[in-house]
N, C-alpha and C positions, 0 to 999 in steps of 0.2 A: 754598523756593527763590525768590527774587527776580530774575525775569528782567531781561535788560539790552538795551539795543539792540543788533541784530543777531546776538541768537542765535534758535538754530533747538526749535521745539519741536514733538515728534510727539506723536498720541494714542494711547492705549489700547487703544484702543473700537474706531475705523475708519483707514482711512490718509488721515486728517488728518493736514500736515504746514504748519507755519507759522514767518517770519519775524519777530519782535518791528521794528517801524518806530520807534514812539516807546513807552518808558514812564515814567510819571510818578505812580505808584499804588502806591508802595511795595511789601509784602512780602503781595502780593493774591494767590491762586489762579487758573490760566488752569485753563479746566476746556474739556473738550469731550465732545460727547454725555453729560455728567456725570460724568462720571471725570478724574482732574487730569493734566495734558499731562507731557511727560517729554523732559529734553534727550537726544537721540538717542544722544550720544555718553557721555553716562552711567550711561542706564539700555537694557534691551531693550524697544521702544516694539511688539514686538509684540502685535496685538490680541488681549485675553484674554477678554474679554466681550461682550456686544452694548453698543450705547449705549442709554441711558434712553429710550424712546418720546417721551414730554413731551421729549426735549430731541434732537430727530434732526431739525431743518430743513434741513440741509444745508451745507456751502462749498463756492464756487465757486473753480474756478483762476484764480486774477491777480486777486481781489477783495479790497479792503483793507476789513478789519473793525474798527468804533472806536466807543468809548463816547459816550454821550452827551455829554459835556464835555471830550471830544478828547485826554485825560487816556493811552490808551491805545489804539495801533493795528497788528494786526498783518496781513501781508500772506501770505494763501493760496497754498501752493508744492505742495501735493499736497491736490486736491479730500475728503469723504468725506462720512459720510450725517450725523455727530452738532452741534449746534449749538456754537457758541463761547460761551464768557462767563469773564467776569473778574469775582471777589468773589461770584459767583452771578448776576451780570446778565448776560443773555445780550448780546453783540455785534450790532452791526447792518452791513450794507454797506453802507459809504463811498460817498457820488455824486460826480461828477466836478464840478468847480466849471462854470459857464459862464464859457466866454470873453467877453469884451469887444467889440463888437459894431465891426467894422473897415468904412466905408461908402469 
């Protein structure tokens, strides 16, 4: 499955629930807590196992999550315990840019 922008994709594992913002990484796997994410409205995203330990950091709600090379980012709609990652890299939280300093 080649996610698009602005679809929604649930986890597995914990209720992880996420927005696609930008994608640009082709025909890559979203994984979370290591099991691979699932369109809501496709498949039953109820959790059927725990998430992998090594990969349970956490999301946050309203946190946008993006690769190193800005290639892929998606935004946090429903918190949960398992880590994000695309291609097997995990995701990192987005910081807010600083404004521009108004005198």
């Amino acid at each position: 499955m080649t996610p698009r922008i602005g679809m929604m994709l649930a986890s597995t594992v914990d209720s992880t629930s996420v927005v696609v913002v930008r994608w640009a990484a082709g025909d890559q796997e979203v994984t979370c807590g290591g099991s691979p994410m699932v369109d809501p409205t496709q498949a039953d995203p109820t959790p059927r196992q725990a998430p992998d330990p090594d990969r349970s950091t956490g999301t946050l709600l309203g946190k946008r999550y993006a690769t190193e090379d800005g290639t892929v980012e998606l935004l946090c709609t429903r918190p949960g315990k398992g880590t994000l990652a695309v291609g097997g890299t995990p995701l990192r939280v987005k910081s807010a840019k600083p404004l521009p300093a108004s005198d």
